[in-house]
Backbone as JSON Lines, residues from 0, in Angstrom:
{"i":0,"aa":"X","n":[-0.2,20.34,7.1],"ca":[-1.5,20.18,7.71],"c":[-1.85,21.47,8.42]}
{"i":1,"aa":"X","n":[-3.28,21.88,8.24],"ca":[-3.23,23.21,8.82],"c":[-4.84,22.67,9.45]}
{"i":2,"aa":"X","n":[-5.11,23.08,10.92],"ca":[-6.54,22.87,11.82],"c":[-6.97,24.12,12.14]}
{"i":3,"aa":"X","n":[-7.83,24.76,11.7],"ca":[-8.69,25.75,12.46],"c":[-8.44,25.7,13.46]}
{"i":4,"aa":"X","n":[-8.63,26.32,14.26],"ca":[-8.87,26.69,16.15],"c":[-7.67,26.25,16.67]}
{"i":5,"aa":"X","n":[-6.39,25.72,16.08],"ca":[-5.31,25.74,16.53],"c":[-3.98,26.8,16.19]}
{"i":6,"aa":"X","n":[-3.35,27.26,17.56],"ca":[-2.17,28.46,16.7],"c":[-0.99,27.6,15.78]}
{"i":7,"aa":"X","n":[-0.39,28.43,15.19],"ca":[0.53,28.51,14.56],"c":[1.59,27.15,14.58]}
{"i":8,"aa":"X","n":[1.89,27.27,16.08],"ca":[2.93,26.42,16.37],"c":[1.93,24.5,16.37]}
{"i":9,"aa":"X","n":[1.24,24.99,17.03],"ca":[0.27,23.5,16.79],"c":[0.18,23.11,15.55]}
{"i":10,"aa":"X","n":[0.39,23.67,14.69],"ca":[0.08,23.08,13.17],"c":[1.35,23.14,12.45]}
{"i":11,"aa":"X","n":[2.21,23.34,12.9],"ca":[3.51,23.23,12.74],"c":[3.72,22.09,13.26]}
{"i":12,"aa":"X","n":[4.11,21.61,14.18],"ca":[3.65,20.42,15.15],"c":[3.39,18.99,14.26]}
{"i":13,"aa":"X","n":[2.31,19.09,13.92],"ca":[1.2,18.67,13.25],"c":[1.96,17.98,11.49]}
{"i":14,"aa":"X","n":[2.2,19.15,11.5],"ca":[3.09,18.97,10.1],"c":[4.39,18.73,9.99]}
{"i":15,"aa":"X","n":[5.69,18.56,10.66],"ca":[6.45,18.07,11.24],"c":[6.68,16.46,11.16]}
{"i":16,"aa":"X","n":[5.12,16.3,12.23],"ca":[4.84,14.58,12.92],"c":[4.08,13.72,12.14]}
{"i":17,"aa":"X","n":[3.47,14.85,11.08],"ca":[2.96,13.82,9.7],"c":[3.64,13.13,8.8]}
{"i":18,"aa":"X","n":[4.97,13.43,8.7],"ca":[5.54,13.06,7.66],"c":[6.64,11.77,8.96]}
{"i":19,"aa":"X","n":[6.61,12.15,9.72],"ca":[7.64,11.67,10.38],"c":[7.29,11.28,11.86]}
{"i":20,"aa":"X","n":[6.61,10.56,12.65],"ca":[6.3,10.42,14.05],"c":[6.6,10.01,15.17]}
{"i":21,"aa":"X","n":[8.38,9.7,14.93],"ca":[8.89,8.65,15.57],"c":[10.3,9.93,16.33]}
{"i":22,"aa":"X","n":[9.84,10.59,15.48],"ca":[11.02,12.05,15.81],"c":[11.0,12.52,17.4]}
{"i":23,"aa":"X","n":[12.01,12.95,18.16],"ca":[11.76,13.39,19.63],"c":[11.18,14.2,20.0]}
{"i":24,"aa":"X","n":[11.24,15.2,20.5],"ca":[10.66,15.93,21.02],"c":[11.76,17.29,20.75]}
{"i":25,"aa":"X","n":[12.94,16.67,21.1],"ca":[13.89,17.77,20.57],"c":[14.56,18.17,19.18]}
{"i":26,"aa":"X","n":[14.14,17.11,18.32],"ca":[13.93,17.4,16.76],"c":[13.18,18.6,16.41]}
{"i":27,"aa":"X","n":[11.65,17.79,17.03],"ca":[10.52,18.31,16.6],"c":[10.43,19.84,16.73]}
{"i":28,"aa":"X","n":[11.36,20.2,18.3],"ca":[11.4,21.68,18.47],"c":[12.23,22.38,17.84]}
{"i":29,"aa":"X","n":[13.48,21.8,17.07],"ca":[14.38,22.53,15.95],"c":[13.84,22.91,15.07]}
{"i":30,"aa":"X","n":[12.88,22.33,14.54],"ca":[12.29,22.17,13.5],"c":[11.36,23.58,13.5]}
{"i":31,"aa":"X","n":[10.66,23.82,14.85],"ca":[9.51,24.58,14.76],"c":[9.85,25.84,15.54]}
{"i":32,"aa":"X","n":[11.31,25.44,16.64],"ca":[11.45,27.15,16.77],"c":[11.14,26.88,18.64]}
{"i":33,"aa":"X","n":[10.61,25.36,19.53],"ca":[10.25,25.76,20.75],"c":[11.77,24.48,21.19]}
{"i":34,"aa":"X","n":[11.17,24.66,22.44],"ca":[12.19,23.88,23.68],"c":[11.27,22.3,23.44]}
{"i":35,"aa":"X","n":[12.08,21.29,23.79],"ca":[12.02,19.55,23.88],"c":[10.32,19.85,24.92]}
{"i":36,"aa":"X","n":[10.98,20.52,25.93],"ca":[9.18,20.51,27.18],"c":[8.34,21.0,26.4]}
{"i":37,"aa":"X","n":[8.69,22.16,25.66],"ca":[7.05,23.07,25.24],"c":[6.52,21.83,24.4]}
{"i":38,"aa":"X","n":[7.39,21.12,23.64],"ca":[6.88,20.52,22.42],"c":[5.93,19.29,23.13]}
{"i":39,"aa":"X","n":[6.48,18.83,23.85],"ca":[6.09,17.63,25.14],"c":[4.77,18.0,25.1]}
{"i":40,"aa":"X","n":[4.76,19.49,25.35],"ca":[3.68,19.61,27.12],"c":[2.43,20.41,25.96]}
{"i":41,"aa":"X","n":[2.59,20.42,24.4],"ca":[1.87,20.94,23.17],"c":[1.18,19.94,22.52]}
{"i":42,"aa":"X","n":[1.99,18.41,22.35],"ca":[1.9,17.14,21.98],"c":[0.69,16.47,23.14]}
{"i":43,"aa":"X","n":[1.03,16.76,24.61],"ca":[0.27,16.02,25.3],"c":[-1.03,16.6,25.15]}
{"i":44,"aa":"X","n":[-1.55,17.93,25.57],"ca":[-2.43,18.75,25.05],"c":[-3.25,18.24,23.8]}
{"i":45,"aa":"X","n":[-2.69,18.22,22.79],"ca":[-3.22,17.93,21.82],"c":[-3.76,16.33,21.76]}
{"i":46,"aa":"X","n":[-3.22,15.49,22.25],"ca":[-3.4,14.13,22.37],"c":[-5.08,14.33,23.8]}
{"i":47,"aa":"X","n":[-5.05,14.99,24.58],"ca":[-5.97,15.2,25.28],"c":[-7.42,15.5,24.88]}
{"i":48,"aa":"X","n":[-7.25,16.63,23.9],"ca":[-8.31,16.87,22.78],"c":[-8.73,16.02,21.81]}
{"i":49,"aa":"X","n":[-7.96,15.06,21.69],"ca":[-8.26,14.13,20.36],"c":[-7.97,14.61,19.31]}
{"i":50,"aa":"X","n":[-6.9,15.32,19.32],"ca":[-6.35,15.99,17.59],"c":[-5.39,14.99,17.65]}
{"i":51,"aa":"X","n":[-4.15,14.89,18.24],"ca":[-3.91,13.45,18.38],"c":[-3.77,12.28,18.67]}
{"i":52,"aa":"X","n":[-4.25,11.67,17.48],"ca":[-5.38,10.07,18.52],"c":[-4.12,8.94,18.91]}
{"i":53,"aa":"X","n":[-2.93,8.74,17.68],"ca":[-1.98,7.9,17.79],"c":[-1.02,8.01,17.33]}
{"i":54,"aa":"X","n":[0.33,7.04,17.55],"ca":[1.2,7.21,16.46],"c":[1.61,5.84,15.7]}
{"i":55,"aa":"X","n":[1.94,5.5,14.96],"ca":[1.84,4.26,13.9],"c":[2.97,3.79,12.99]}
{"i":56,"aa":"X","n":[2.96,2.59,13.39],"ca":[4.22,2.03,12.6],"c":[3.33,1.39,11.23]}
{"i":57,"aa":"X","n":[3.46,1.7,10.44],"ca":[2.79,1.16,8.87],"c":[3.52,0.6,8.25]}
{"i":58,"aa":"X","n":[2.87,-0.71,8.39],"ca":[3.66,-2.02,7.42],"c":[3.06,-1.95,6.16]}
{"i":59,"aa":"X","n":[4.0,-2.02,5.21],"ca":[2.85,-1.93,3.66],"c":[2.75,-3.3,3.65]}
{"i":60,"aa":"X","n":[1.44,-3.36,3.4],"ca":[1.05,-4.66,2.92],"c":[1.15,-4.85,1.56]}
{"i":61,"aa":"X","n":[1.33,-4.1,0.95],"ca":[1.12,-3.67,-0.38],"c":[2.06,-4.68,-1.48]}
{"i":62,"aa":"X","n":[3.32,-4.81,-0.59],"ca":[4.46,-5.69,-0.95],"c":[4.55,-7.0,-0.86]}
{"i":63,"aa":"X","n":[3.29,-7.65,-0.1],"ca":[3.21,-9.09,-0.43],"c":[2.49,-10.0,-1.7]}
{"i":64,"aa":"X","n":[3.63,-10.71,-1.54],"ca":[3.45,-11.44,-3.33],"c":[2.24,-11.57,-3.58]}
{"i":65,"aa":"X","n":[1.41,-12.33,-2.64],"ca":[0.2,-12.65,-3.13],"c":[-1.25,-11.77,-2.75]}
{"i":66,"aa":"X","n":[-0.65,-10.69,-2.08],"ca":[-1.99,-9.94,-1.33],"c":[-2.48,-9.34,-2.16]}
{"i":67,"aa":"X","n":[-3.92,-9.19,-1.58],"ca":[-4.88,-8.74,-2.36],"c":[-5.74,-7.23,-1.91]}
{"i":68,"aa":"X","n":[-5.88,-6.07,-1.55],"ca":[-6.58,-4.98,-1.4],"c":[-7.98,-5.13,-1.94]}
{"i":69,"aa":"X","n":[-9.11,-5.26,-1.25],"ca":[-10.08,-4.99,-1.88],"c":[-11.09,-4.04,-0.99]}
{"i":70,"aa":"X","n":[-12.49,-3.68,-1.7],"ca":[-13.48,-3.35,-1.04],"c":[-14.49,-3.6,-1.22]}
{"i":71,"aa":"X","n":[-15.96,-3.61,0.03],"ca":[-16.95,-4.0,-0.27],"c":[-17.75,-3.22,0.07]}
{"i":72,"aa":"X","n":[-19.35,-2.67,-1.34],"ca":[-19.86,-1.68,-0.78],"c":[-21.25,-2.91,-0.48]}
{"i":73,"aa":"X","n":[-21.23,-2.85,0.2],"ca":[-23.0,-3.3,0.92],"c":[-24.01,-2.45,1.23]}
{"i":74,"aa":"X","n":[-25.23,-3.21,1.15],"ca":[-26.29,-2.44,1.35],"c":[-27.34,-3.48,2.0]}
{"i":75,"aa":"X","n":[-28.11,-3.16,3.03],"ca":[-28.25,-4.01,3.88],"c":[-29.81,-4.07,4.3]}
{"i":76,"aa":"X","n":[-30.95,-4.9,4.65],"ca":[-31.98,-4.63,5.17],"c":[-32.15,-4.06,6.18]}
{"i":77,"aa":"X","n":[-33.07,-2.7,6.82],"ca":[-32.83,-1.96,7.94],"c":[-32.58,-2.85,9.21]}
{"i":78,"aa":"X","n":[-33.44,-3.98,9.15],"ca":[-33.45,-4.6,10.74],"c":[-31.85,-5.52,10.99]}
{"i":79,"aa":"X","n":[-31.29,-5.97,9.73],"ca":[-30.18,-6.47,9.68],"c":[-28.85,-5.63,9.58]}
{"i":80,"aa":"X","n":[-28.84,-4.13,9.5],"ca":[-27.37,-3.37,9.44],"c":[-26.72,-3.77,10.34]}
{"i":81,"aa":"X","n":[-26.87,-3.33,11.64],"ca":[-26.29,-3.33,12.89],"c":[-25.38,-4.9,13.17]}
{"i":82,"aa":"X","n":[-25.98,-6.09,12.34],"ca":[-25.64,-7.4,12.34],"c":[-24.59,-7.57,12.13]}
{"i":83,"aa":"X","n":[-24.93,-6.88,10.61],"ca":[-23.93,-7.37,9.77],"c":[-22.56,-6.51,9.32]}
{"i":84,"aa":"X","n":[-22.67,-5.12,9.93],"ca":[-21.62,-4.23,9.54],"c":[-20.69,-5.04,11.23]}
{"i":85,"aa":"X","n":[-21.32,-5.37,12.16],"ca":[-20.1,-6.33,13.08],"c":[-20.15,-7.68,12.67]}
{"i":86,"aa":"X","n":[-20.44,-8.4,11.9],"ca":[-20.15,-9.88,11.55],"c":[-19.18,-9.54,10.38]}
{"i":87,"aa":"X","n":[-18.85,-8.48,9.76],"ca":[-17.79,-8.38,8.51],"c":[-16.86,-7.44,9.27]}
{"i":88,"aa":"X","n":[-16.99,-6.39,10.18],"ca":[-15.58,-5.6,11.14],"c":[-15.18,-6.47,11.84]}
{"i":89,"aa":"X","n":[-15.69,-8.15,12.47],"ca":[-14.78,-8.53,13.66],"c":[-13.77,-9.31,12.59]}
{"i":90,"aa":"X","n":[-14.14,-9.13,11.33],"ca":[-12.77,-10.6,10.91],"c":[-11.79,-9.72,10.37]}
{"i":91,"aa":"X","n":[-10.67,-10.62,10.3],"ca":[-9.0,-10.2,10.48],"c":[-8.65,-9.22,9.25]}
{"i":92,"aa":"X","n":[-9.72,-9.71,8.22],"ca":[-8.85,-9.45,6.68],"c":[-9.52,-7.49,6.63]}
{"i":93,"aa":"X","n":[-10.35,-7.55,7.47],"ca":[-11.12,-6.01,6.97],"c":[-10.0,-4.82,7.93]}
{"i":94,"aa":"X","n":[-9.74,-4.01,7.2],"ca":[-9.23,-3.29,8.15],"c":[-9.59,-1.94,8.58]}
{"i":95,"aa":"X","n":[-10.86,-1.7,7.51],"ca":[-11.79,-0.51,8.0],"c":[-13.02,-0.54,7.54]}
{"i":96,"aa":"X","n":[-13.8,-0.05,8.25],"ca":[-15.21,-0.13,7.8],"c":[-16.09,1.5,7.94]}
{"i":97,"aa":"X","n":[-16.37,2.03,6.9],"ca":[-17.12,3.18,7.15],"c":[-18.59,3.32,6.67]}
{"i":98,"aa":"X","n":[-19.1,3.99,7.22],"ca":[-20.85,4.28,7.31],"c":[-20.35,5.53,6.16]}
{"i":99,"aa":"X","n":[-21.41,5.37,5.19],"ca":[-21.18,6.1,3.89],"c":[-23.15,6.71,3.55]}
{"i":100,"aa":"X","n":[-23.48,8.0,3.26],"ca":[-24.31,7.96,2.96],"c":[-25.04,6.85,2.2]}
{"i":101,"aa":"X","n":[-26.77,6.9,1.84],"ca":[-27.48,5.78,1.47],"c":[-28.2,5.04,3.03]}
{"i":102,"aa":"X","n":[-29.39,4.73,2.82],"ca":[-29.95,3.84,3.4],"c":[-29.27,2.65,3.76]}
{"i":103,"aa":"X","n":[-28.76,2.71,5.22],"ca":[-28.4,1.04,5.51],"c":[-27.26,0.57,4.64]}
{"i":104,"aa":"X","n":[-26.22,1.48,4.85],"ca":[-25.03,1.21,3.19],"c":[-23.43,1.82,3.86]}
{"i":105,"aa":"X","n":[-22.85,0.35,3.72],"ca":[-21.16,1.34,4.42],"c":[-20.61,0.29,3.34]}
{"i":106,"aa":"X","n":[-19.22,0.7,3.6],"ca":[-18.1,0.18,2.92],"c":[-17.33,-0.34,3.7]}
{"i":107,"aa":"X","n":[-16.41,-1.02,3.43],"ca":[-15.48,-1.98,4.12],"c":[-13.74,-2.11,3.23]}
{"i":108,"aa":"X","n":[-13.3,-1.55,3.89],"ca":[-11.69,-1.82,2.85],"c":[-10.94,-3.37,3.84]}
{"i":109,"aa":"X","n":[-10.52,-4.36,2.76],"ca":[-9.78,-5.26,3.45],"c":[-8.73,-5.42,2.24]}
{"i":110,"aa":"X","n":[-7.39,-6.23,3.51],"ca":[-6.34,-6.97,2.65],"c":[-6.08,-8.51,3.89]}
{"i":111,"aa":"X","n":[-6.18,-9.25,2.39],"ca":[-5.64,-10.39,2.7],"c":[-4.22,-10.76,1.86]}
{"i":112,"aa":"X","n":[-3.58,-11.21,2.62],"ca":[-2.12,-11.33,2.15],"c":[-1.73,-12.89,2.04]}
{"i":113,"aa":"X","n":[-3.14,-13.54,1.41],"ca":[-2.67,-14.66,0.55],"c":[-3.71,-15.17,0.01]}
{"i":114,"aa":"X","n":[-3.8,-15.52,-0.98],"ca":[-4.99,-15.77,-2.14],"c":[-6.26,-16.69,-0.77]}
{"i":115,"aa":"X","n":[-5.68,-17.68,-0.52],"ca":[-6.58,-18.68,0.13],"c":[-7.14,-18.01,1.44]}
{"i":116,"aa":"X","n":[-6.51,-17.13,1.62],"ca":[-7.01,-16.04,2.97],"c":[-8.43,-15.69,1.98]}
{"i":117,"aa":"X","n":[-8.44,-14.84,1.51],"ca":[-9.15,-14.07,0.31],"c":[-10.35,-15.01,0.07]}
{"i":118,"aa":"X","n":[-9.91,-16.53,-0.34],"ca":[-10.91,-16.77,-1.67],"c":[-11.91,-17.48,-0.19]}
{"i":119,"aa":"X","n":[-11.14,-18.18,1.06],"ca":[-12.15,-18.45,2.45],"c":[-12.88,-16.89,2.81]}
{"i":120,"aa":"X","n":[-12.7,-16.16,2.96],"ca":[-13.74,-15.07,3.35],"c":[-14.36,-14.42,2.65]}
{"i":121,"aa":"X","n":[-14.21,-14.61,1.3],"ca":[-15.1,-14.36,0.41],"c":[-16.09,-15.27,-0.13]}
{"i":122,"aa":"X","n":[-16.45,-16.5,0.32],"ca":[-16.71,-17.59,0.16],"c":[-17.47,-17.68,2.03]}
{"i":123,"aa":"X","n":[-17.26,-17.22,2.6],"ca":[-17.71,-17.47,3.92],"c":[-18.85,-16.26,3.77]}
{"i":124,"aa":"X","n":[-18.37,-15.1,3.29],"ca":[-19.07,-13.94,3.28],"c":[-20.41,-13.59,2.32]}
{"i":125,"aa":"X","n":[-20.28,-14.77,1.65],"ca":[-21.72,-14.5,0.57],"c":[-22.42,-15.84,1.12]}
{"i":126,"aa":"X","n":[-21.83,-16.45,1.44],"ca":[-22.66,-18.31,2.46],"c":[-23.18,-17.17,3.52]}
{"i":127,"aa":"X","n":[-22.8,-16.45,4.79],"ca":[-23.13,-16.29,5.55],"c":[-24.06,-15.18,6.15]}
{"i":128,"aa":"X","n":[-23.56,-14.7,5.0],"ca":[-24.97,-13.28,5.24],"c":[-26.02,-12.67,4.64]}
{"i":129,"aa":"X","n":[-27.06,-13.14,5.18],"ca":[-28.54,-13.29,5.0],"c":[-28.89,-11.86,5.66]}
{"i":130,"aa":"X","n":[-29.7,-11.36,5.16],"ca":[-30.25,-9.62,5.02],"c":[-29.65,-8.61,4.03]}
{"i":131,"aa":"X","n":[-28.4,-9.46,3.27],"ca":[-27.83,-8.14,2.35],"c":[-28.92,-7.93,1.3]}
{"i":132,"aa":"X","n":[-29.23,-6.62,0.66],"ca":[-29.57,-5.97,-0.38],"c":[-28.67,-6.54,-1.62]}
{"i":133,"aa":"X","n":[-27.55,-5.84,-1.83],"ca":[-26.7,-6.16,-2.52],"c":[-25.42,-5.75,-2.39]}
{"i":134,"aa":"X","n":[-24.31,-6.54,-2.63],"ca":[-23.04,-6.15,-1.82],"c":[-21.9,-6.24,-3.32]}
{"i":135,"aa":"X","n":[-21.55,-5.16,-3.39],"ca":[-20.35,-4.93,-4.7],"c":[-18.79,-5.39,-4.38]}
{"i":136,"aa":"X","n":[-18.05,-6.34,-4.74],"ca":[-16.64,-6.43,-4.0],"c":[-15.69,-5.7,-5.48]}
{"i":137,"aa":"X","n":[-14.71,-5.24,-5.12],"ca":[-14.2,-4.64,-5.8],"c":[-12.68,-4.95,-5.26]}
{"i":138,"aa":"X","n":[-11.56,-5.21,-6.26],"ca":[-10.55,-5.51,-6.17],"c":[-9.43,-4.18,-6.15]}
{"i":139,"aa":"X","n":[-8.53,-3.96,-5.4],"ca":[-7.73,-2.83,-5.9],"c":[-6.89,-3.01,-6.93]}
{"i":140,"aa":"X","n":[-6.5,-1.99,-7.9],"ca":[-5.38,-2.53,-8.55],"c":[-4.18,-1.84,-8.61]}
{"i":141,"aa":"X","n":[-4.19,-0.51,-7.96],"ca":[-3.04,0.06,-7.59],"c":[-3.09,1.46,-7.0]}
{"i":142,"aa":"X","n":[-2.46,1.63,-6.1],"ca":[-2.86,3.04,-5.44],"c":[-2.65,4.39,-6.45]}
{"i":143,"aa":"X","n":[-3.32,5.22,-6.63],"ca":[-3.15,6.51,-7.39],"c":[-3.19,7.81,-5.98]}
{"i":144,"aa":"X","n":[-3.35,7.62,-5.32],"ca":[-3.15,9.21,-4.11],"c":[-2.95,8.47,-2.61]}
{"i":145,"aa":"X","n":[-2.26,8.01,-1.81],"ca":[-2.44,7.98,-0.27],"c":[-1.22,8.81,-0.09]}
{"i":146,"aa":"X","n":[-1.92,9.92,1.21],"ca":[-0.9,10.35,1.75],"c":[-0.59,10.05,3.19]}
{"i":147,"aa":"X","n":[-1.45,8.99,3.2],"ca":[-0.75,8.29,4.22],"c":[0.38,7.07,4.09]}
{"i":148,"aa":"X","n":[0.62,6.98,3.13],"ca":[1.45,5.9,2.44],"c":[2.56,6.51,1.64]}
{"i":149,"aa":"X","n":[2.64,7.88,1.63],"ca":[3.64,8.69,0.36],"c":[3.25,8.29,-0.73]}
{"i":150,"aa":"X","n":[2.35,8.08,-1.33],"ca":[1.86,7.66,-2.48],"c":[1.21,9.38,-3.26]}
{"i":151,"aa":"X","n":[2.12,10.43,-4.45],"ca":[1.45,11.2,-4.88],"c":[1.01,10.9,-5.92]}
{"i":152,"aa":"X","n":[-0.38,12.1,-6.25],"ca":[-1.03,11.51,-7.13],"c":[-0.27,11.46,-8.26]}
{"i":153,"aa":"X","n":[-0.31,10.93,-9.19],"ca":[0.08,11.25,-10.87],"c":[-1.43,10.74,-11.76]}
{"i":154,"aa":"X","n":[-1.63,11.78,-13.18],"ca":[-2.22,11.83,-13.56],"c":[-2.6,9.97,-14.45]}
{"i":155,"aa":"X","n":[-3.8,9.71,-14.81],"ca":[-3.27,8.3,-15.39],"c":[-2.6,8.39,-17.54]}
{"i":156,"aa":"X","n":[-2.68,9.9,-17.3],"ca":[-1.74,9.44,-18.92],"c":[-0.32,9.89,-18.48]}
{"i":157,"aa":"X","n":[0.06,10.57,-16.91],"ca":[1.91,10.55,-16.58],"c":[1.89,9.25,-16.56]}
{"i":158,"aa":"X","n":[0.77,8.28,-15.64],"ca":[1.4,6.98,-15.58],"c":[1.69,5.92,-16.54]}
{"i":159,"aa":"X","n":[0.4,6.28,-17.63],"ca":[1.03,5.6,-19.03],"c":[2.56,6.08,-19.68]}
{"i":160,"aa":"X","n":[2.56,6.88,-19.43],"ca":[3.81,7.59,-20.21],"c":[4.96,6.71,-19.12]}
{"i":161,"aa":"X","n":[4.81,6.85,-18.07],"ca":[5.63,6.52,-17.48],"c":[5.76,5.0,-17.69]}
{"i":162,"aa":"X","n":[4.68,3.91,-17.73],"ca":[4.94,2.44,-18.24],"c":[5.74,1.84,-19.05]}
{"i":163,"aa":"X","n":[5.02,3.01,-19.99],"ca":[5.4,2.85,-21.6],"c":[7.0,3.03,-21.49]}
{"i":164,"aa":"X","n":[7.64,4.05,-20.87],"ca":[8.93,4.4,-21.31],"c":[10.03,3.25,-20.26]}
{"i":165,"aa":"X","n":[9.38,2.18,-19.16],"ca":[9.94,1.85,-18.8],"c":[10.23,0.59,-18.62]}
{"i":166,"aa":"X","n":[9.14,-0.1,-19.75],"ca":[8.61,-0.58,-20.64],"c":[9.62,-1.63,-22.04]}
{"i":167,"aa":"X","n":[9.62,0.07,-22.21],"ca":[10.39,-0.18,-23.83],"c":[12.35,-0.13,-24.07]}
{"i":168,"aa":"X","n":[12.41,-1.27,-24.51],"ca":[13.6,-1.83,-24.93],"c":[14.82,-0.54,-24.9]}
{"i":169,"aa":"X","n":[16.0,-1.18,-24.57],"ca":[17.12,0.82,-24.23],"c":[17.31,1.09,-25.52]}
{"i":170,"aa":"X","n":[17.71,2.07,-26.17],"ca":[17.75,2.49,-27.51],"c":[19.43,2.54,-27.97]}
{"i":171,"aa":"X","n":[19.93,2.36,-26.75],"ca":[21.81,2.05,-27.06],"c":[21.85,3.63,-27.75]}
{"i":172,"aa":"X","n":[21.54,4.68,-27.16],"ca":[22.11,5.94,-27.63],"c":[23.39,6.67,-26.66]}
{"i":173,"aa":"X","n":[23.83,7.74,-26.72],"ca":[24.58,8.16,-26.56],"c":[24.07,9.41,-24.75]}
{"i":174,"aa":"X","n":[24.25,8.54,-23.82],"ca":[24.2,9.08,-22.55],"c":[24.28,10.17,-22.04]}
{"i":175,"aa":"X","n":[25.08,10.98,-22.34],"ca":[25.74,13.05,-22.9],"c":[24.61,13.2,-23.76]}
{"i":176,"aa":"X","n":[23.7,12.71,-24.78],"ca":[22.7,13.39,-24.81],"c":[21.66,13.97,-24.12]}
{"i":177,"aa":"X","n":[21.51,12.92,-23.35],"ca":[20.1,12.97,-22.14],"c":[20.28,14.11,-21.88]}
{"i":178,"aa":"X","n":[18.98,14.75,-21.54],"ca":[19.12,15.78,-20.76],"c":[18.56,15.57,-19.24]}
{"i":179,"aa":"X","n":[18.36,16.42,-18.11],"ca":[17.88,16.61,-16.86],"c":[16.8,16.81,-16.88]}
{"i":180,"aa":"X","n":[15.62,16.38,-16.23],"ca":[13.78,17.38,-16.15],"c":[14.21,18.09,-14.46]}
């Protein structure tokens, strides 16, 4: 991670606590070359400015049997936005909501982590809101880039290749052939 208007060591810092945030203070300074305090008293600083806002334990949701990732793009009558972008952020299943260019138009990412979670607020959500334009729900079906999740990208014909080969039945060949990539 690299920030304009910050030196060297701040973005060192930065990059360090991205991958890892739970690290001390005296890790963090092995790592980058200062003392346990400088790193402290660099960390607090920065948390002061709002470069850093938090630190986060991330549960994947990703791993429950029945959960579902989706999103919703809406589009809304002017006098009704303000309504309705807080009648769909206060419930449990949304877990972000952003203002996206377009007239009166954000998005909403949610997971519900069990079908009947899902099929009640989606079912509550087209009963209950009066002023939408038109609202698109869209299902996820598998992550291709978060790097907030360690998720890198791969192209989608590595990932076919990759299905396919793992996929298909063992060929009972000779192991000393394989080679290494």
């Amino acid at each position: 991670m690299q920030i304009d208007g910050l030196d060297e060591l701040d973005n060192k810092i930065l990059s360090v606590i991205e991958t890892n945030a739970r690290m001390s203070f005296s890790d963090i300074g092995e790592k980058v070359g200062l003392s346990r305090v400088s790193v402290k008293t660099r960390m607090e600083a920065m948390e002061k400015k709002g470069i850093i806002e938090g630190y986060y334990t991330k549960i994947s949701t990703d791993s429950a049997p029945e959960g579902r990732r989706f999103f919703l793009d809406v589009v809304t009558q002017p006098d009704q936005f303000e309504n309705i972008v807080d009648r769909i952020a206060c419930q449990d299943v949304i877990k972000r909501v952003y203002a996206v260019t377009g007239d009166c138009r954000f998005m909403a990412e949610g997971f519900a982590s069990k079908r009947l979670q899902y099929e009640n607020f989606m079912r509550n959500l087209r009963h209950d809101l009066k002023g939408v334009r038109s609202m698109v729900v869209m299902d996820a079906q598998y992550p291709i880039k978060n790097v907030y999740g360690g998720v890198d990208y791969v192209s989608l014909d590595e990932r076919r290749v990759k299905e396919k080969s793992e996929s298909a039945p063992p060929t009972g060949g000779n192991n000393d052939e394989q080679g290494s990539i």
